[in-house]
PyMOL Python script that loads the backbone (N, CA, C, O; Angstrom):
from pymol import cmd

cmd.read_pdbstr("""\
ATOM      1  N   UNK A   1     107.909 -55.726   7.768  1.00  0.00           N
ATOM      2  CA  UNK A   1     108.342 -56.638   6.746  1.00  0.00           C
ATOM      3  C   UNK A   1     108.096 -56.024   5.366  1.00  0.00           C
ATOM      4  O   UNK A   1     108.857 -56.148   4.406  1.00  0.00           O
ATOM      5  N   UNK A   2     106.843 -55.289   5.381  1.00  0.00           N
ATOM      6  CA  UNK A   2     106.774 -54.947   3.814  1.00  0.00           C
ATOM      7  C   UNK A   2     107.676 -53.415   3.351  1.00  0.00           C
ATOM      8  O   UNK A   2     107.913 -52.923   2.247  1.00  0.00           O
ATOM      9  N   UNK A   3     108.038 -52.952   4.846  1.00  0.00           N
ATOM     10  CA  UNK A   3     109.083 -51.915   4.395  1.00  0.00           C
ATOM     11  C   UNK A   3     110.403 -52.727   4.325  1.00  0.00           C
ATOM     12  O   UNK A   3     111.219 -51.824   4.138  1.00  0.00           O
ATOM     13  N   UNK A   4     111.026 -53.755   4.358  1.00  0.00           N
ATOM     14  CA  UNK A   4     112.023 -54.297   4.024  1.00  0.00           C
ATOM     15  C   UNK A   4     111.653 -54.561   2.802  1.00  0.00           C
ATOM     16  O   UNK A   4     112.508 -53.982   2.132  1.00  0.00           O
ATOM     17  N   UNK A   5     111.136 -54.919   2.290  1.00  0.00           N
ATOM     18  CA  UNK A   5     110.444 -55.609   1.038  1.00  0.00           C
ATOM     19  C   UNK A   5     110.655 -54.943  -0.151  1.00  0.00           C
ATOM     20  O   UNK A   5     111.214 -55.167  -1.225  1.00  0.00           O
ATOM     21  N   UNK A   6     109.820 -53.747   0.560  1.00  0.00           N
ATOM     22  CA  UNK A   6     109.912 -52.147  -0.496  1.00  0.00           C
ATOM     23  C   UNK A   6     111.040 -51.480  -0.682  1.00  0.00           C
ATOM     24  O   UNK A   6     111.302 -50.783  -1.662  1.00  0.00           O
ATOM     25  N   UNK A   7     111.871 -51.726   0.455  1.00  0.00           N
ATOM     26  CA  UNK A   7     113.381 -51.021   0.364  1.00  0.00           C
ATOM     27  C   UNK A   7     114.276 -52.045  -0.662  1.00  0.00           C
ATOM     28  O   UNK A   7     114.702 -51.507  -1.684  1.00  0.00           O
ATOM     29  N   UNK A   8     114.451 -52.851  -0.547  1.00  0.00           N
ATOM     30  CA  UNK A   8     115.107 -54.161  -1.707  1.00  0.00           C
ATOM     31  C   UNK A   8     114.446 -54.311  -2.727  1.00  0.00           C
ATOM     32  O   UNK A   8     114.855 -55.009  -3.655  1.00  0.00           O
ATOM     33  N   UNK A   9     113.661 -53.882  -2.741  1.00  0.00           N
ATOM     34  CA  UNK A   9     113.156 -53.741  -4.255  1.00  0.00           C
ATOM     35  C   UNK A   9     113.440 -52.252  -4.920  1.00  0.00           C
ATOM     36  O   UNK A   9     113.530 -51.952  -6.110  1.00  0.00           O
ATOM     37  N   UNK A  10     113.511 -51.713  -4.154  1.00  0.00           N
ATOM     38  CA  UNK A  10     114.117 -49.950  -4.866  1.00  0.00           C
ATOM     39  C   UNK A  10     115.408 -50.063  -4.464  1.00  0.00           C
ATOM     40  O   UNK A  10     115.996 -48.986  -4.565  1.00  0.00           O
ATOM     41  N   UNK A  11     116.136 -51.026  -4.011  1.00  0.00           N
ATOM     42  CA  UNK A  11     117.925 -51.335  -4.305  1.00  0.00           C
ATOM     43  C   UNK A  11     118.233 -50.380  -2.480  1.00  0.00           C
ATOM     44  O   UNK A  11     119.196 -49.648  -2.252  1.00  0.00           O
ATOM     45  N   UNK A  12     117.593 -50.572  -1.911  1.00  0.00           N
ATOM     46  CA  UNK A  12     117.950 -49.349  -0.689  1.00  0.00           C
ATOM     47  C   UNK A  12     118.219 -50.550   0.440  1.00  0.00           C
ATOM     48  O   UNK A  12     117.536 -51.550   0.662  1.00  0.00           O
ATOM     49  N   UNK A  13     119.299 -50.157   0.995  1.00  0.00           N
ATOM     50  CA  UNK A  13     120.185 -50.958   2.130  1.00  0.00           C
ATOM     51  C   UNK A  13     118.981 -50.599   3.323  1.00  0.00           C
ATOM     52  O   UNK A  13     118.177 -49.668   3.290  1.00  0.00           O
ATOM     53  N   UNK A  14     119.101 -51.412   4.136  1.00  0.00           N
ATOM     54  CA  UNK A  14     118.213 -51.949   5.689  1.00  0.00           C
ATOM     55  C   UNK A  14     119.279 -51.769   6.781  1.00  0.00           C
ATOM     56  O   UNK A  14     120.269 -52.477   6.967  1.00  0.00           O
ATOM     57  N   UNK A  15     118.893 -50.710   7.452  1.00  0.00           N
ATOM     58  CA  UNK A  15     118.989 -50.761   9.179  1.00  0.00           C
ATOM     59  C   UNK A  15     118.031 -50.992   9.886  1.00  0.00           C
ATOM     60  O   UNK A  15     117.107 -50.194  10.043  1.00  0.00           O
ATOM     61  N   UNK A  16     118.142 -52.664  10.677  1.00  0.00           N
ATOM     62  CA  UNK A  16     117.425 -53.034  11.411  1.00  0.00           C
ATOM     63  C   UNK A  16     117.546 -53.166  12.645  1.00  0.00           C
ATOM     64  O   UNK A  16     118.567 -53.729  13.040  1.00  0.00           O
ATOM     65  N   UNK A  17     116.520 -52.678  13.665  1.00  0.00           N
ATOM     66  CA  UNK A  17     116.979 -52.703  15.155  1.00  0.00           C
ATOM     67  C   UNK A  17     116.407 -53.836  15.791  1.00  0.00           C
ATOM     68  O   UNK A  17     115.179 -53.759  15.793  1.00  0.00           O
ATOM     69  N   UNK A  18     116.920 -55.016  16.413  1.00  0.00           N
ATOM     70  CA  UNK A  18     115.646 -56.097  16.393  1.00  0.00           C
ATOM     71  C   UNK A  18     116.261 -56.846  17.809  1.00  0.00           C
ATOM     72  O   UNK A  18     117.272 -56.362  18.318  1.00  0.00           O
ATOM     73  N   UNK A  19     115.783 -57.726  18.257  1.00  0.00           N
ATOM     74  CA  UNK A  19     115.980 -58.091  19.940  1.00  0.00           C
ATOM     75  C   UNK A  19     115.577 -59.644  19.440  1.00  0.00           C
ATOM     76  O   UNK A  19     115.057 -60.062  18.406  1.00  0.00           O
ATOM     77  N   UNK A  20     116.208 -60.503  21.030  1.00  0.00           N
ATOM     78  CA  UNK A  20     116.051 -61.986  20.818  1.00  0.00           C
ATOM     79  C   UNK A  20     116.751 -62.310  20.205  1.00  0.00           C
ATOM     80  O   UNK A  20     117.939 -62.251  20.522  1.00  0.00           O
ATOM     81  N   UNK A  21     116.276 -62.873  18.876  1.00  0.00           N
ATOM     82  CA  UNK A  21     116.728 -63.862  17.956  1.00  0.00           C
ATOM     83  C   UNK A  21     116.913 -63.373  16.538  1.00  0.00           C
ATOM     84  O   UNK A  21     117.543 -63.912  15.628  1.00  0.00           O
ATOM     85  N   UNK A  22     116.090 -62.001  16.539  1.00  0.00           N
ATOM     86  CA  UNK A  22     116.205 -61.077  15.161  1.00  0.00           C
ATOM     87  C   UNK A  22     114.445 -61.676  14.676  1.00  0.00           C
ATOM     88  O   UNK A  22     113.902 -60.820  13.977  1.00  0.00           O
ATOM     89  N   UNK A  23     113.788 -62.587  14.856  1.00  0.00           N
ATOM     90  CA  UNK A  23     112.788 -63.099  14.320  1.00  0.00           C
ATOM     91  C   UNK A  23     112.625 -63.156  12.704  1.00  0.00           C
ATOM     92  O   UNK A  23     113.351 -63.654  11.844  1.00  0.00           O
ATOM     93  N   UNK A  24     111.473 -62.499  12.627  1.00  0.00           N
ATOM     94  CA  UNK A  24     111.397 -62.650  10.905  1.00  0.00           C
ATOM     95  C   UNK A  24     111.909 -61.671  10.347  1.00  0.00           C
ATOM     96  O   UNK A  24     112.057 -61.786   9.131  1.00  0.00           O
ATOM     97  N   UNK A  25     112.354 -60.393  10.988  1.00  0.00           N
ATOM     98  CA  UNK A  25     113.124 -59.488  10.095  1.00  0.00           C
ATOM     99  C   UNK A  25     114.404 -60.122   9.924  1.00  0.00           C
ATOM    100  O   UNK A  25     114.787 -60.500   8.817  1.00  0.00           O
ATOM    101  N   UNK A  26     115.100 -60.258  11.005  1.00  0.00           N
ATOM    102  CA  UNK A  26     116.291 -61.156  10.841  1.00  0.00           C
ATOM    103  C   UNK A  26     116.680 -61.889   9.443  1.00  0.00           C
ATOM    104  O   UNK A  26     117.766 -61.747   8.881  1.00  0.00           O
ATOM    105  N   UNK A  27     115.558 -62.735   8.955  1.00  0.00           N
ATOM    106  CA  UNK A  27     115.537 -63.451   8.105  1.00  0.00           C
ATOM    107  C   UNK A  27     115.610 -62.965   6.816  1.00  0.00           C
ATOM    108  O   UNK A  27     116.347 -63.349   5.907  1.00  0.00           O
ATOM    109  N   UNK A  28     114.756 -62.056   6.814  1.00  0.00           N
ATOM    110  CA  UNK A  28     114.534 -61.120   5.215  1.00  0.00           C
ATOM    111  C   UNK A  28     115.629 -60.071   5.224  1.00  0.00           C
ATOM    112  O   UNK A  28     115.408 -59.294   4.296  1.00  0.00           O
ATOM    113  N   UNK A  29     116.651 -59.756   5.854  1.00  0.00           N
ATOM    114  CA  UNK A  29     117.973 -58.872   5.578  1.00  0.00           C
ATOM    115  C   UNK A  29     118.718 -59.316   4.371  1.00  0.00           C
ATOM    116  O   UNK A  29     119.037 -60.505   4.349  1.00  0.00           O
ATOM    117  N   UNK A  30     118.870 -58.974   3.910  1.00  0.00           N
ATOM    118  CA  UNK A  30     119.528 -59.377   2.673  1.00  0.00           C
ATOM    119  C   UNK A  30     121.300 -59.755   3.188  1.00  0.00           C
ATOM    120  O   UNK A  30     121.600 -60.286   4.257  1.00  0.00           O
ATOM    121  N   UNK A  31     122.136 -59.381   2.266  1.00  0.00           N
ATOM    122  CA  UNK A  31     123.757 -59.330   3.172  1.00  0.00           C
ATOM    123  C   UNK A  31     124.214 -57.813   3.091  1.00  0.00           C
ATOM    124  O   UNK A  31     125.154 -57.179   3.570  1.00  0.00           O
ATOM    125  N   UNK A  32     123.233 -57.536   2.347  1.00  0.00           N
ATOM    126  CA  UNK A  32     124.514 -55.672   2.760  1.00  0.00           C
ATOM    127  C   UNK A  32     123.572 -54.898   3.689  1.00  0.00           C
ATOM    128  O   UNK A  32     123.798 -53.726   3.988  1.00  0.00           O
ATOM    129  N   UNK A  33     122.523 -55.571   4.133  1.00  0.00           N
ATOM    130  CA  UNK A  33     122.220 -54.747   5.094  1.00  0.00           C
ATOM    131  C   UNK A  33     122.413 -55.258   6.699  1.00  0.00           C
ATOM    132  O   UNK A  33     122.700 -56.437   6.905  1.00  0.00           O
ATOM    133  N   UNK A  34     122.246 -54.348   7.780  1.00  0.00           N
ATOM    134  CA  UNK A  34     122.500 -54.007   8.727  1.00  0.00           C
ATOM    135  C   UNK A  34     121.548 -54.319  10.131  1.00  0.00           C
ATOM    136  O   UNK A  34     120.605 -53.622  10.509  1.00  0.00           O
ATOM    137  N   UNK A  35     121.947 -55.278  10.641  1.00  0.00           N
ATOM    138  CA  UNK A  35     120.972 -55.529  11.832  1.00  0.00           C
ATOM    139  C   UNK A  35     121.723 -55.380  12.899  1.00  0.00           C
ATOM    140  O   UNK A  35     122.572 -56.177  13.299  1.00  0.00           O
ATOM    141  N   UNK A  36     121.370 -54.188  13.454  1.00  0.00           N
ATOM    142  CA  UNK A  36     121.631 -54.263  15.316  1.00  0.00           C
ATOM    143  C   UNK A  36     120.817 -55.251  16.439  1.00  0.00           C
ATOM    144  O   UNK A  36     119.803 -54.953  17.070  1.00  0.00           O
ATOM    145  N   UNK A  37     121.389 -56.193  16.473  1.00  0.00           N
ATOM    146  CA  UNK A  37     120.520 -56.994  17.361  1.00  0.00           C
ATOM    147  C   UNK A  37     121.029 -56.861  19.113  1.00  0.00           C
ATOM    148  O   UNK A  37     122.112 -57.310  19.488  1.00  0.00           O
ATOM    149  N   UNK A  38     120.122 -56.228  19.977  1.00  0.00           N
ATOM    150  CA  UNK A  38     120.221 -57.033  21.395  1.00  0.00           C
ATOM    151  C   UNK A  38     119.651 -58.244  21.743  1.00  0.00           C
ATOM    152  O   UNK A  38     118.442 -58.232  21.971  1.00  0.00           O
ATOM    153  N   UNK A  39     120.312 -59.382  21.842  1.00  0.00           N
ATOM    154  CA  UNK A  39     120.230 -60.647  22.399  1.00  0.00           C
ATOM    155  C   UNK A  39     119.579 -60.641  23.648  1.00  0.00           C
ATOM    156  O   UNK A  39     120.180 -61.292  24.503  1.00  0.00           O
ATOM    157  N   UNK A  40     118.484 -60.080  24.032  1.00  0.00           N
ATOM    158  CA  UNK A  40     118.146 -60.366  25.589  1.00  0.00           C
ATOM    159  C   UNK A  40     116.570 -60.796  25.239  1.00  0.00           C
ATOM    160  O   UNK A  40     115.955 -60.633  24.185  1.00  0.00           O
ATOM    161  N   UNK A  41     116.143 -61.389  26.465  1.00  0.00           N
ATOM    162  CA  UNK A  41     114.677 -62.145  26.101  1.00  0.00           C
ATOM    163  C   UNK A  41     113.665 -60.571  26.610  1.00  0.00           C
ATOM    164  O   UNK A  41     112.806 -60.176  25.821  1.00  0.00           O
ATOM    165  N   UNK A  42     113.831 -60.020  27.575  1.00  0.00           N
ATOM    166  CA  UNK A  42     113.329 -58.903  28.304  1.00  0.00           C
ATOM    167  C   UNK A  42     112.898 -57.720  27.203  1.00  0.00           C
ATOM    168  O   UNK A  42     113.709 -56.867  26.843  1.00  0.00           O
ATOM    169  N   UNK A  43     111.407 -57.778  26.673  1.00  0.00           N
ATOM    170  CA  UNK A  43     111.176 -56.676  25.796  1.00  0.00           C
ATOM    171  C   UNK A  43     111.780 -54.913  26.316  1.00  0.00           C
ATOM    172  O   UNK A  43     112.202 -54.015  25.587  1.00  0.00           O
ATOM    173  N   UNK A  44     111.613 -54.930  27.702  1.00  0.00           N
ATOM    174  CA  UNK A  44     112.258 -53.889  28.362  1.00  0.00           C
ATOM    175  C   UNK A  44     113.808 -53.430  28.113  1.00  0.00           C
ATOM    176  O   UNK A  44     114.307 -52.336  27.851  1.00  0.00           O
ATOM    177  N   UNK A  45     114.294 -54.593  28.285  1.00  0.00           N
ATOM    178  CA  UNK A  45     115.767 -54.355  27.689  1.00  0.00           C
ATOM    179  C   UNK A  45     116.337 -53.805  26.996  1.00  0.00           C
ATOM    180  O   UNK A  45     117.207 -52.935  27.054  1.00  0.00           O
ATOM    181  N   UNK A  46     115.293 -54.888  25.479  1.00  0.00           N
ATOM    182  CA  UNK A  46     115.868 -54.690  24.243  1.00  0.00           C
ATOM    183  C   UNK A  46     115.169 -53.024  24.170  1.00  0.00           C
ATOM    184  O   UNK A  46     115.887 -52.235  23.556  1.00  0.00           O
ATOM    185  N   UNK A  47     114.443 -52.701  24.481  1.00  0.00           N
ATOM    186  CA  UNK A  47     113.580 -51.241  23.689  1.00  0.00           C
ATOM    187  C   UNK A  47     114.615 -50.175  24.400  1.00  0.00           C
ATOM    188  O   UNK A  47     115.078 -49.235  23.755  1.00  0.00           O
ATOM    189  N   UNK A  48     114.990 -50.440  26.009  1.00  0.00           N
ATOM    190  CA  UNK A  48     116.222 -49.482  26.333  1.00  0.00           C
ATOM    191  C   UNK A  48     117.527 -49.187  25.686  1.00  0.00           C
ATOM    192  O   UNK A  48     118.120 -48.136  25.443  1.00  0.00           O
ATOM    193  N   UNK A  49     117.844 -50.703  25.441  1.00  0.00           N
ATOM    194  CA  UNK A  49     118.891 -50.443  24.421  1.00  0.00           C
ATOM    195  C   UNK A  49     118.644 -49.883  22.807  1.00  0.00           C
ATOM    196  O   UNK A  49     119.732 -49.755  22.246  1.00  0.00           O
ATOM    197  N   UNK A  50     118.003 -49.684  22.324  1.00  0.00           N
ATOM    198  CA  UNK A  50     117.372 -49.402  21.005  1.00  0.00           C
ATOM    199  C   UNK A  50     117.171 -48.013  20.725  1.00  0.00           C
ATOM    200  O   UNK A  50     117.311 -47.415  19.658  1.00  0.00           O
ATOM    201  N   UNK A  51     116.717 -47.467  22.186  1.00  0.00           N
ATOM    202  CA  UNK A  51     116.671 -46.392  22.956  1.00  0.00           C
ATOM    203  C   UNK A  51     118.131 -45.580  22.356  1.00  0.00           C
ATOM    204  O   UNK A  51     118.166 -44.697  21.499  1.00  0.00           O
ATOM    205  N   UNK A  52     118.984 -46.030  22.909  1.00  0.00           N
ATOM    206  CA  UNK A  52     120.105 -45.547  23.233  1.00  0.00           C
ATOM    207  C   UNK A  52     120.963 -45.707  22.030  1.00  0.00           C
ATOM    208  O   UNK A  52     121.746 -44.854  21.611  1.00  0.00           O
ATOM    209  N   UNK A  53     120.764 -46.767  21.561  1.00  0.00           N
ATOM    210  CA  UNK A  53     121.227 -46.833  19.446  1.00  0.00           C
ATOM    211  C   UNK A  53     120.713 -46.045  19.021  1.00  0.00           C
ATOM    212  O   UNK A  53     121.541 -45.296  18.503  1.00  0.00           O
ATOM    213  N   UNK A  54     119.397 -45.565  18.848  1.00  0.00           N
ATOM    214  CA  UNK A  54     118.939 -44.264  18.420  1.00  0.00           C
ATOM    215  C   UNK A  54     119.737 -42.944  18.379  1.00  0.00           C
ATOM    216  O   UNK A  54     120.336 -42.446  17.426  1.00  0.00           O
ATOM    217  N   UNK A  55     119.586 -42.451  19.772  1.00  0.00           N
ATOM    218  CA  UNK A  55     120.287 -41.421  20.080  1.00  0.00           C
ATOM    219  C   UNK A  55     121.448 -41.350  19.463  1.00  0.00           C
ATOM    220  O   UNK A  55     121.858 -40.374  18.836  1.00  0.00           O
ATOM    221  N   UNK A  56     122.281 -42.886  19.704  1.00  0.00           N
ATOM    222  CA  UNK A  56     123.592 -42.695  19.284  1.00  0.00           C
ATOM    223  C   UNK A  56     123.668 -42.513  17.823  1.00  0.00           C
ATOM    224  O   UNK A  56     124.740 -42.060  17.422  1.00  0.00           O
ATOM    225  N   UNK A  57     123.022 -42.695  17.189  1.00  0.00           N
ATOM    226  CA  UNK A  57     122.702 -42.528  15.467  1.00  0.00           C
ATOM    227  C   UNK A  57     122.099 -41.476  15.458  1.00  0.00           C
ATOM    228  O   UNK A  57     122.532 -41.002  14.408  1.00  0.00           O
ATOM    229  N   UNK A  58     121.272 -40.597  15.931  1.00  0.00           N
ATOM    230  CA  UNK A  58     121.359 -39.344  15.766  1.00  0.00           C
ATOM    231  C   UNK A  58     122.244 -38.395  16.105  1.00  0.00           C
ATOM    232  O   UNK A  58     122.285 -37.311  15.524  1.00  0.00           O
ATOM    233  N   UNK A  59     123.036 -38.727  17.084  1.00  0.00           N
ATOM    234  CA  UNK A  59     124.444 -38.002  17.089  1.00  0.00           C
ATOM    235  C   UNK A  59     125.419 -37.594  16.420  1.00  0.00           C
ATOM    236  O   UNK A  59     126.018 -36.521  16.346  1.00  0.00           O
ATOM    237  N   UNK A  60     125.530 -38.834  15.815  1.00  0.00           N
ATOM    238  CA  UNK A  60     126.441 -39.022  14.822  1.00  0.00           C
ATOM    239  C   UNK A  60     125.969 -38.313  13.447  1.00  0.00           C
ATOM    240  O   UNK A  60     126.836 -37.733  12.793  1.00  0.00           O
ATOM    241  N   UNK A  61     124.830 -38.328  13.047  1.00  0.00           N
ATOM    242  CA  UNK A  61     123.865 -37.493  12.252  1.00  0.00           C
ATOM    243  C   UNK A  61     124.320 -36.412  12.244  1.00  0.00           C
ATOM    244  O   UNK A  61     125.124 -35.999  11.408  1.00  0.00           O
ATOM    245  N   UNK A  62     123.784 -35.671  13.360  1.00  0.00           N
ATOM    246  CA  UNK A  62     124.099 -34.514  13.968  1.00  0.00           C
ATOM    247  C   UNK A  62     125.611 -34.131  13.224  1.00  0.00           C
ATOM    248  O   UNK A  62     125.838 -33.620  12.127  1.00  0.00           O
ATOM    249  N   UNK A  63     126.404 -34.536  14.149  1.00  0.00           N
ATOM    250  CA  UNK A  63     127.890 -34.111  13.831  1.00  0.00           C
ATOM    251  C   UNK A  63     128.268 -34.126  12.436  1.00  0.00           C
ATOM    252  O   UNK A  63     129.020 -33.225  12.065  1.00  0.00           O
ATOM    253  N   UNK A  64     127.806 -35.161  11.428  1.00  0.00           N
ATOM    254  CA  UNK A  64     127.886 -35.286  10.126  1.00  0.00           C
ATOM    255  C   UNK A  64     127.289 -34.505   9.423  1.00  0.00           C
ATOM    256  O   UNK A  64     127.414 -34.663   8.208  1.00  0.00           O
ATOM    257  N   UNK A  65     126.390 -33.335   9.947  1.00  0.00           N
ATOM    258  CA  UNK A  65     125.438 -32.796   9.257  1.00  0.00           C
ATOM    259  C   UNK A  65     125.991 -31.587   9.832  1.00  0.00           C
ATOM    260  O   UNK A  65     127.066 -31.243   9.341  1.00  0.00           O
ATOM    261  N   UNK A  66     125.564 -30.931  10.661  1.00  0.00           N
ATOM    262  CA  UNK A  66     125.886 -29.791  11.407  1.00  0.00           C
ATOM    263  C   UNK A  66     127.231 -29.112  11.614  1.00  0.00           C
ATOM    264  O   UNK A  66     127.395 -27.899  11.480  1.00  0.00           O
ATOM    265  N   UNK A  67     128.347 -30.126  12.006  1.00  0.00           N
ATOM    266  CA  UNK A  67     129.233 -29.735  12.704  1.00  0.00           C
ATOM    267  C   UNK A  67     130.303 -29.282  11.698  1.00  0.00           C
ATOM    268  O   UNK A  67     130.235 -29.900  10.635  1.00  0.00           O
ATOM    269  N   UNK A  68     131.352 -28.284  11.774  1.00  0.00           N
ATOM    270  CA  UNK A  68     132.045 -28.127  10.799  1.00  0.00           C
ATOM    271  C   UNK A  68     133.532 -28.791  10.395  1.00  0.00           C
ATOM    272  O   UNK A  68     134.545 -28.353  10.941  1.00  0.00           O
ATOM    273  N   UNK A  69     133.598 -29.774   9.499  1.00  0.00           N
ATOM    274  CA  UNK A  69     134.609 -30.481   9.848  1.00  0.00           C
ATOM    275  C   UNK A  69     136.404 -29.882   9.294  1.00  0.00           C
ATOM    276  O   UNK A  69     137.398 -30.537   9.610  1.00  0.00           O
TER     277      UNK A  69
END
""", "prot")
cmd.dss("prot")
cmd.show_as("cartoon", "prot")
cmd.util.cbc("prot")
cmd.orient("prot")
């Protein structure tokens, strides 16, 4: 929470990865920032899938950075 806090106060957009219901981060997103939510109750779930958003955002990294376009 207090790195959301700190990021909106230095004007810096939020990618949030959050499960359930989004809880209290959910709440403190401002509107231009970014919440990936998995909807499942299963902490297992959500951290597999989060898992795998990761990767997929470093991929994309990757290719944006590395690759020659």
């Amino acid at each position: 929470m207090r790195a959301i806090h700190a990021a909106h106060e230095r004007g810096v957009k939020v990618v949030a990865l959050t499960g359930r219901d989004g809880g209290a981060i959910a709440g403190a997103l401002a509107g231009v920032d970014i919440e990936i939510r998995v909807p499942a109750d299963r902490t297992c779930r959500i951290q597999e899938v989060h898992l795998l958003i990761i990767h997929c955002l470093c991929d994309l990294i990757d290719a944006e950075l590395l690759e020659p376009h």
